[in-house]
N, C-alpha and C positions, 0 to 999 in steps of 0.2 A: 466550374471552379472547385477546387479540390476544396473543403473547410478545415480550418485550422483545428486542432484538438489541444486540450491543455492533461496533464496527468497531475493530480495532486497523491501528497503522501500526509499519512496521520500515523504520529507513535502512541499511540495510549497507553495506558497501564492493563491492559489485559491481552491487546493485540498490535499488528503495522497493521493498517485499510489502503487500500491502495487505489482512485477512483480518476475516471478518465470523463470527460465530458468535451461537448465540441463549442466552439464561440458563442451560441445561444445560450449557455448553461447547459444546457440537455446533457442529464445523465449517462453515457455512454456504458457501461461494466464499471461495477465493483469486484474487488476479490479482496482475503484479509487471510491471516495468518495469526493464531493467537500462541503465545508463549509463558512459559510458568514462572509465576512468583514462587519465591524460596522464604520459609518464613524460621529463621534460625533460632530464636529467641521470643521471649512474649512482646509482643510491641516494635518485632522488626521484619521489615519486608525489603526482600535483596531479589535483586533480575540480572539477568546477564549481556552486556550489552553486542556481545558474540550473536546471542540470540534475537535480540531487533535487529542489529543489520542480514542476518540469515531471512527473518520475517520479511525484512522489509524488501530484499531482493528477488524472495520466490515471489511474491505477492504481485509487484511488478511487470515480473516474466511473466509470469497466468495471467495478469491483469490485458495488458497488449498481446498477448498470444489470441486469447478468448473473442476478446474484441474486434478481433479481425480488421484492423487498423493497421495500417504500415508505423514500424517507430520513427521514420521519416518524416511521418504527416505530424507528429506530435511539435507542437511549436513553444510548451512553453509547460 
C-alpha cells in the first residue's frame, strides 16, 4: 500500500518552511527559503509579498523534488 503524504507550508517573518511528512507524523524533508525585511524608517518593517510567494514556491519544488515522493502520492 502506497502511504499517503501530507505537505504543509509556514509563512514567517524571516522565511516560507516548506515540510512533508507521511500519515504517521514522520517527518519526511524539509526545505525553507528566507527573504528580506526592508526597514524604511525607525520603527518600520516592510516585506514584499512577491517575495513569499516566490519563497514559498521554490521551497516547495525543492521540498518534493528532494524527497523523492511522487506529487501524486501527496494527499493533502
Amino acid at each position: 500500500m502506497i502511504d499517503a503524504y501530507f505537505l504543509g507550508i509556514d509563512v514567517g517573518t524571516q522565511s516560507a518552511r516548506v515540510g512533508i511528512c507521511d500519515s504517521n507524523g514522520r517527518l519526511i524533508k524539509t526545505t525553507s527559503r528566507a527573504y528580506r525585511t526592508f526597514f524604511p524608517k525607525p520603527g518600520w518593517a516592510e516585506q514584499e509579498p512577491s517575495d513569499w510567494w516566490k519563497a514559498v514556491c521554490e521551497s516547495t519544488r525543492r521540498c518534493v523534488e528532494e524527497s523523492g515522493i511522487k506529487p501524486s502520492d501527496i494527499t493533502g
